[in-house]
N, C-alpha and C positions, 0 to 999 in steps of 0.2 A: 267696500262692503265687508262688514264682518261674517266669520264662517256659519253664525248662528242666521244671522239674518237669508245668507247664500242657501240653506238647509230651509228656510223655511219658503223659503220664493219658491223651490222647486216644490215641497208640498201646496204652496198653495196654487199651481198649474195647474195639481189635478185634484185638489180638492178647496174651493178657494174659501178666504176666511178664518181658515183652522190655523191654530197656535203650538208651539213649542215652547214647551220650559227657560227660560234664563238663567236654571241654575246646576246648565250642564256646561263642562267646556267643549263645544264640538271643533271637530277637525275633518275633514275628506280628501282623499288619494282618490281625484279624478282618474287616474290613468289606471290604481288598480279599482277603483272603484269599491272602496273601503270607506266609511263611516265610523270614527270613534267619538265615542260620548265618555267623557271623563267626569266622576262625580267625587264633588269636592266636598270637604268634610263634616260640613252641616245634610249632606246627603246621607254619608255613611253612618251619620246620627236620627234620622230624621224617621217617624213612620214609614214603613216600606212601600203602605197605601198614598204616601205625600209624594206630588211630582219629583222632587229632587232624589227620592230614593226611589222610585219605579224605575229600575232602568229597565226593566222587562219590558215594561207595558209600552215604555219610549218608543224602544228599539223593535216590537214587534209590528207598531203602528207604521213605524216610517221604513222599513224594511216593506211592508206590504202597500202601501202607495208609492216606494219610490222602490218597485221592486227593479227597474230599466237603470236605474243610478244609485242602485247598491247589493253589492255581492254580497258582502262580508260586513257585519255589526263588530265593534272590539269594544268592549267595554274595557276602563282602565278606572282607575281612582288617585284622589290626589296621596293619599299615604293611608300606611297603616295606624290601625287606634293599637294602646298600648292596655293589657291588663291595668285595671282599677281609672283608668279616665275614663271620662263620662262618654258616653255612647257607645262601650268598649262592645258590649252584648246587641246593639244595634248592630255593629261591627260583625261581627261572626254571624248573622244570621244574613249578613250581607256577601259575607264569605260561601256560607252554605246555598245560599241563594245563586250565587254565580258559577260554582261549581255543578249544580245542575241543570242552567240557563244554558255552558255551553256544552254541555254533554248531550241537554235532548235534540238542541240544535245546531244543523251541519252548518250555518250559516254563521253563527256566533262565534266569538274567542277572547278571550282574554289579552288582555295588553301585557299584562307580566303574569308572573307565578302565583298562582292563587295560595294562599295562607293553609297550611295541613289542617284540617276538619280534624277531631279526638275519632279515633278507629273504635270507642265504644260511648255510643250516647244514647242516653235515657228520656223517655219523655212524663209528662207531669200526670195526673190523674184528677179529678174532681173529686172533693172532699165533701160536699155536700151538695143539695140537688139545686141547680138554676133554679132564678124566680119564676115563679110561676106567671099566669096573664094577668091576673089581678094586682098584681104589682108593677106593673107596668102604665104609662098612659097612653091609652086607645091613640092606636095607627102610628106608636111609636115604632122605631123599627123591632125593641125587644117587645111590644106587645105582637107583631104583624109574625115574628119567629114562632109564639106560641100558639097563633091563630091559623098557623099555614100549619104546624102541627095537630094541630086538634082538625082540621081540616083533610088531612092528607093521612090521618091514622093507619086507616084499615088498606092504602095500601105498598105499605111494607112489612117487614117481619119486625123489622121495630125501629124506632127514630125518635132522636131525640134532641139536645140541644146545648151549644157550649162545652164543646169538648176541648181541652185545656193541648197546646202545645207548643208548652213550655219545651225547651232542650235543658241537658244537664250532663253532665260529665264523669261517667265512671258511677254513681248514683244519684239521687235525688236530694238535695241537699241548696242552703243558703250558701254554702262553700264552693259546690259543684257548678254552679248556672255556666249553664254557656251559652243560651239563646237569653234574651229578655222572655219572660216568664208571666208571672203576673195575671190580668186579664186575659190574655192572648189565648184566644179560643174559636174552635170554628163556629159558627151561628146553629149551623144544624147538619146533623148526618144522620144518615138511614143505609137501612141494610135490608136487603130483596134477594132471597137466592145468596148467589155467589158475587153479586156487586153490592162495592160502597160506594154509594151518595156521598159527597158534600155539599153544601150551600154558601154563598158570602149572599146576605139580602141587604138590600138599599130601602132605602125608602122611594116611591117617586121624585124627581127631580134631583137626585144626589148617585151623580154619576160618574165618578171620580176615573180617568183610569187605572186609576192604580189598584182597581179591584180584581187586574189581571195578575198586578205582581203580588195579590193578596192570596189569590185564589192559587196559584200555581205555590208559592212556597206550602200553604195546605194541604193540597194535591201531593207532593214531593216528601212531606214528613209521612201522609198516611201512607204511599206508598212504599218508604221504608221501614215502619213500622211493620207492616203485613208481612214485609219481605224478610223481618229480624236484622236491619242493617241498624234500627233504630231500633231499642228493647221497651217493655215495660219490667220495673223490676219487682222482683215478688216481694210487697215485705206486709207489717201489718195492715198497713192502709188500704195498697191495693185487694187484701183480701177482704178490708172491710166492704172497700166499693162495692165488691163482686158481690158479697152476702147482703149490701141492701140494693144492688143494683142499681147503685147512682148513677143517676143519668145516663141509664140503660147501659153503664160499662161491662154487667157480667155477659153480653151479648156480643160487647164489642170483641172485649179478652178473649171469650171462645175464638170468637173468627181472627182473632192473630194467633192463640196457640197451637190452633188445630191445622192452621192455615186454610180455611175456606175461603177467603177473599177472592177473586182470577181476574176481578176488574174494577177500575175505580171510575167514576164519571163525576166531575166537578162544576156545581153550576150556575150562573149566575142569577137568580132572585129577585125580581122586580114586580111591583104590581104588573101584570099581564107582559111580562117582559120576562122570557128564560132563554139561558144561551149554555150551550154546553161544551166543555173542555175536555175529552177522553182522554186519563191518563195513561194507563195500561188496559 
């Protein structure tokens, strides 16, 4: 029997039915009772929402059903991507991502020396305002973001949609990228008081896990962000933001300059389906 198959008998004892990925290489240390999931390089390319690259969402599933036959989760990978090959920024947001996968958790660790993250990163801002509902088609998941807003208005101090986070290095620039960039946006956040909301929303029946390892990388930039481990940088743009209030940024900017933030709550979005993630 292969290690994948031995890993998956034992989840399905006590949950029967349920599947594992094939596109991890697992391994287990019966004796210390250690589980490593090694992802190989179509992983470390792959969407971080796509099974081959959640190793969060893996490793936090089978860790809590096979909590009697596993200590310790080790993530490892088959190599590092190199500057300018393709999925190199997949890469580093995998690096970032694992760096705070095993810092929140006592249970996690890394199989080698995780890759130096840049000591000063920047994140990206919205240059113009998301589409609105009308451009959307009814009960898409971008029409269901603008209906839960228009929905949920009155109660926060404000909320909005598509908040861009991108990473970049040293500033904002097509030279600086360090994370993939682009679309990468959270769906929706809101601010009450001294907490930020997030949202990752689904549609019904599109229930990926990997919206744990979607939703926790989120979680982890907004709260460094708040924290100034991750900056926004002042330049013409972001002051344009602020003076038209694109997608409600001059509200967000206040609450990282002034630091009003004290707690983030992250959540998952489902027609009549909410599940919530407390970060700080």
């Amino acid at each position: 029997m292969n290690m994948k198959n031995k890993i998956l008998g034992f989840l399905q004892e006590v949950k029967p039915g349920a599947e594992i990925p094939s596109s991890y290489d697992y391994s287990y240390d019966a004796a210390e009772k250690n589980l490593t999931l090694k992802l190989r390089v179509k992983g470390l390319k792959a969407n971080m929402q796509d099974d081959e690259a959640a190793f969060e969402s893996w490793a936090i599933a089978l860790k809590f059903y096979l909590k009697d036959k596993i200590n310790t989760v080790i993530i490892d990978w088959e190599r590092d991507l190199t500057k300018g090959e393709d999925g190199y920024y997949h890469f580093n947001r995998f690096v970032y991502r694992l760096a705070k996968f095993v810092q929140t958790y006592s249970w996690a660790r890394s199989a080698k020396m995780i890759p130096c993250i840049p000591s000063l990163l920047y994140c990206n801002i919205g240059k113009k305002e998301a589409a609105d509902i009308t451009k959307h088609i009814a009960n898409s998941e971008g029409w269901l973001e603008c209906k839960y807003m228009q929905d949920h208005s009155n109660e926060y101090d404000e909320i909005n949609q598509q908040l861009p986070v991108g990473l970049f290095e040293r500033k904002v620039g097509r030279d600086t990228i360090y994370t993939t960039g682009g679309k990468s946006a959270i769906d929706i956040w809101a601010i009450k008081g001294h907490c930020l909301s997030i949202f990752e929303l689904k549609k019904p029946g599109n229930n990926p896990l990997g919206i744990i390892s979607e939703l926790m990388f989120y979680t982890n930039v907004l709260d460094d962000i708040m924290s100034h481990r991750i900056m926004y940088e002042m330049n013409d743009e972001t002051q344009d933001a602020m003076r038209r209030n694109i997608r409600g940024f001059r509200t967000l900017y206040e609450a990282y300059s002034k630091g009003l933030i004290n707690s983030i709550e992250a959540i998952f979005w489902q027609m009549n389906f909410i599940c919530y993630y407390p970060r700080i």
